[in-house]
C-alpha positions as CSV (number, residue, x, y, z in Angstrom):
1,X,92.6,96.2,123.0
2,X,91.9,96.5,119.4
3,X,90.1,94.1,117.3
4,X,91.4,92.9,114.2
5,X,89.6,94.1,110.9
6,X,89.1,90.7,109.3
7,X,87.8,92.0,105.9
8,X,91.9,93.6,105.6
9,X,93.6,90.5,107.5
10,X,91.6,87.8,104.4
11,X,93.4,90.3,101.5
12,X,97.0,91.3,103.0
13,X,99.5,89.4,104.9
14,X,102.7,91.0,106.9
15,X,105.9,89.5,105.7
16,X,109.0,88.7,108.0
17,X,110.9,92.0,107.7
18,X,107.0,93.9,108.1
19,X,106.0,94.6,104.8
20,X,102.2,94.5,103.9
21,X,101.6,92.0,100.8
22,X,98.8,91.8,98.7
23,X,97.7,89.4,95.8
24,X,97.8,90.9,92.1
25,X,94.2,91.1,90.4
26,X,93.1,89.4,88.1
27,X,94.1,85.9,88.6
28,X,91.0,84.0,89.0
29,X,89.8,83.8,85.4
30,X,90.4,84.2,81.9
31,X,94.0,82.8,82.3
32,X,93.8,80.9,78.5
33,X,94.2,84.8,76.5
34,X,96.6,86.0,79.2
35,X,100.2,85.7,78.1
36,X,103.1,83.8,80.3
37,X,104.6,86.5,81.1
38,X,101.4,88.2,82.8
39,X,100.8,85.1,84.4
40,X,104.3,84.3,86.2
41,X,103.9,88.4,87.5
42,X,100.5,87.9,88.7
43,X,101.5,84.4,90.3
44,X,103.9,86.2,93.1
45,X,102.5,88.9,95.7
46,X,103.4,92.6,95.2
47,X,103.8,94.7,98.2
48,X,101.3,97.5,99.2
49,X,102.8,101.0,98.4
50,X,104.0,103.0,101.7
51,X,100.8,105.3,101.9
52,X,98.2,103.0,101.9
53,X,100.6,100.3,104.0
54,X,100.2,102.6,107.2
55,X,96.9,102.9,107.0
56,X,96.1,99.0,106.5
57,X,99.1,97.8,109.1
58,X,96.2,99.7,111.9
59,X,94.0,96.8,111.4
60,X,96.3,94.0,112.3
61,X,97.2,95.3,115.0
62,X,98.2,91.7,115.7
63,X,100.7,91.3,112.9
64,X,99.0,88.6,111.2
């Protein structure tokens, strides 16, 4: 049985239909010179592109 990487399942999260989400950078600080726009983007989660996905989706093997 495989233990879950726990440095991967704190940054990405599986969604319902499987997909690996991450967090956009850049949203901790400084938010007074970014514009609304860069803001609202950075505010939703963007989903980790196929390559990297199947390499991450190894250490949940849980599905967290």
């Amino acid at each position: 049985m495989q233990k879950t990487k726990k440095s991967i399942a704190k940054r990405f999260k599986l969604s319902a239909k499987g997909k690996l989400m991450r967090r956009t950078p850049g949203f901790r600080h400084l938010m007074a010179t970014k514009s609304s726009k860069q803001k609202r983007r950075a505010s939703q989660d963007k989903q980790v592109d196929a390559g990297r996905a199947a390499n991450l989706k190894r250490g949940l093997p849980h599905g967290l």
